[in-house]
N, C-alpha and C positions, 0 to 999 in steps of 0.2 A: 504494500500500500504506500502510495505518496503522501499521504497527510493529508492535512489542515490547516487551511488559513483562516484567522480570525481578523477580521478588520472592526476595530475599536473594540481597546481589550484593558478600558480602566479600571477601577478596583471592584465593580458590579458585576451586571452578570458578564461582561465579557471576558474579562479575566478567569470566571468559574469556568465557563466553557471551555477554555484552553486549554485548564487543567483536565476537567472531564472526559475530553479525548486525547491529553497526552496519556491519562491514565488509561486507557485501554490502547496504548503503545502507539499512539501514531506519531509522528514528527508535528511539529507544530512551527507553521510561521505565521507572526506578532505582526499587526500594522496600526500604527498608531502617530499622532501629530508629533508626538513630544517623547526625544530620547529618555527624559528618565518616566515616561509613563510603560515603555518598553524594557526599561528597565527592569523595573516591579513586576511589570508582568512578566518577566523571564525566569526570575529570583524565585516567583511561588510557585512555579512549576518544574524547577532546576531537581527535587529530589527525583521528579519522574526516571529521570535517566534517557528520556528521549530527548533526538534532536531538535534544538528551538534556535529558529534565525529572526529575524527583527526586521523591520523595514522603517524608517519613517515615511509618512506619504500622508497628505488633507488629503480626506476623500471628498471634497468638493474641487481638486484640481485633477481634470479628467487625466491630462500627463503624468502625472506624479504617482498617481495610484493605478492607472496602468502599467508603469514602469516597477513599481512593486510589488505588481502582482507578478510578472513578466520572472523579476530576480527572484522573489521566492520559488517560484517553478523550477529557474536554472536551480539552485538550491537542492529543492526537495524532489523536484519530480513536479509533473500535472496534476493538481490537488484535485484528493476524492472529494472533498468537501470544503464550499467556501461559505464560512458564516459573516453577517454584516449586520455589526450591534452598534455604528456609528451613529449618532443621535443628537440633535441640537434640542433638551427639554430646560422650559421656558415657561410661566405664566405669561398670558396676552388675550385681549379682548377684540372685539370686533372693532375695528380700526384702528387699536391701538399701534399698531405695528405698522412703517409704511410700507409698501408694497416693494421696496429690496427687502429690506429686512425679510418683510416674508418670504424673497426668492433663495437670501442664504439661508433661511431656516429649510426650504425645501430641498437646497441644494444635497441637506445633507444626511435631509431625513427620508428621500426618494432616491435623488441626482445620483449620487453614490452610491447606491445599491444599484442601481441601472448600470451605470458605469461597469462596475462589478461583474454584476451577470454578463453583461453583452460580453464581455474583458474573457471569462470563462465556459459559458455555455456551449459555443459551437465545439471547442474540443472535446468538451464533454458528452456532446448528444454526438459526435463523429467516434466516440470511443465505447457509448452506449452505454454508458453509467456515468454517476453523479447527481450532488446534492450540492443546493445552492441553500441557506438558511436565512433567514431577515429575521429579526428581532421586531416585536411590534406590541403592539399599547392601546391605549385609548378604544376601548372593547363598546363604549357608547361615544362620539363627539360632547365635548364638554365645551361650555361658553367662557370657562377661564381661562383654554390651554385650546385657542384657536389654530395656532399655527402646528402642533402639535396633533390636534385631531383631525385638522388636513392632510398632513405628513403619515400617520398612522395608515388614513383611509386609502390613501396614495400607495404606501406597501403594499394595502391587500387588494389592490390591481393588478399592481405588478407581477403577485404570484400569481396572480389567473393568466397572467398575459403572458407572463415565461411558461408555465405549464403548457398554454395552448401553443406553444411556438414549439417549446425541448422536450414537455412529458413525453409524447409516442417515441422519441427517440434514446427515452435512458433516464432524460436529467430530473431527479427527485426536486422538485423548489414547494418550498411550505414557509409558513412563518410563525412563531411565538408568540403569541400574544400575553399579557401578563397584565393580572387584573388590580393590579397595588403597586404599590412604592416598595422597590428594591431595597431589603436590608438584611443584611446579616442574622440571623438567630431569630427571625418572624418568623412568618405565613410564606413571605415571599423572600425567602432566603436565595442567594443567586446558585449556591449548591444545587437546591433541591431544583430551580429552575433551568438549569444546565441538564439534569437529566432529560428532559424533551428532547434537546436538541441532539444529542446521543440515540435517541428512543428514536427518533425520526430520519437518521440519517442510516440506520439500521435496519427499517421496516422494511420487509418484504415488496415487489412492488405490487403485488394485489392488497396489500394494507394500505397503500397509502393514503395519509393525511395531508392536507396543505395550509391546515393551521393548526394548532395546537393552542389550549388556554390553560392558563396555571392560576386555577382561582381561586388559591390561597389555602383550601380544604384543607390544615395540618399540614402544610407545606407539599403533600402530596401533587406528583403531577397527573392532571388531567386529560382525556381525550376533547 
């Protein structure tokens, strides 16, 4: 197996994910804006004993996070799995935000996962396997976290619209949804959240799902 890429891997659940599939041995390459954020994330998953490489790259600069995905490959191999937990979360109202603002909130809450897929899908649906993963949220539109519930709503197209494009040819794409505020030792522990994305990159493909919700049950994950 070539691994895993995780693109935005801060102290939540991107970071738990990392670990989650390093610990069932795969290699792991790190993309993140800021060297000591990849740092950290290399550090909690170093007892694994697998291979972990790092990339810096803004997933809102289509160059730069092509180009990292591009080196981790040379690195690792063609990843079986690329997850995208990059996130711009934000309170904001209706007009509050001017209409950039809202285009960098999207850049980074869609832009970049598009980026992404398109960056790895075709070798993937020409090799007949793989799993592309999105991280996602806002399970109802809330009128506090407008740009955020657009961004949300915006992921769960994009799995429908990669599915209809790579499903018939291989490529697993689903997303996460997650029904609370990330934190350690909850309901919504990024541990227990990290298990979906293992559980889904795993499924059979007569099983598949293409979203998953973690809605807090005793931290348990849900279908």
């Amino acid at each position: 197996m070539s691994g895993a890429v995780i693109i935005g891997v801060g102290p939540g659940t991107g970071r738990a994910v990392a670990r989650r599939f390093a610990r069932e041995g795969l290699p792991v390459a790190l993309v993140a804006r800021r060297e000591e954020t990849l740092r950290a994330a290399a550090g909690a998953i170093a007892d694994t004993g697998v291979r972990v490489v790092t990339q810096a790259a803004d997933s809102t600069d289509e160059t730069a996070l092509r180009t990292a995905l591009d080196k981790a490959a040379g690195e690792l191999g063609p990843p079986d799995v690329v997850v995208y937990n990059a996130a711009l979360i934000r309170a904001d109202t209706v007009g509050e935000l001017s209409l950039r603002e809202q285009f960098d909130a999207w850049a980074v809450n869609v832009g970049g996962a598009l980026t992404a897929a398109a960056h790895v899908a075709p070798a993937m649906a020409r090799r007949g396997a793989g799993t592309i993963l999105i991280t996602g949220g806002m399970p109802e539109p809330k009128p506090r976290y407008v740009s955020l519930s657009l961004g949300k709503a915006g992921v769960r197209t994009l799995v429908t619209l990669l599915d209809q494009t790579y499903g018939a040819a291989g490529v697993h794409v689903a997303s996460v949804t997650v029904h609370g505020p990330v934190a350690a030792g909850t309901d919504f522990d990024p541990d227990d959240i990290a298990d979906h994305y293992w559980r889904l990159h795993t499924q059979p493909r007569a099983d598949w799902q293409h979203e998953a919700h973690h809605m807090g049950a005793g931290g348990r994950p849900t279908p």
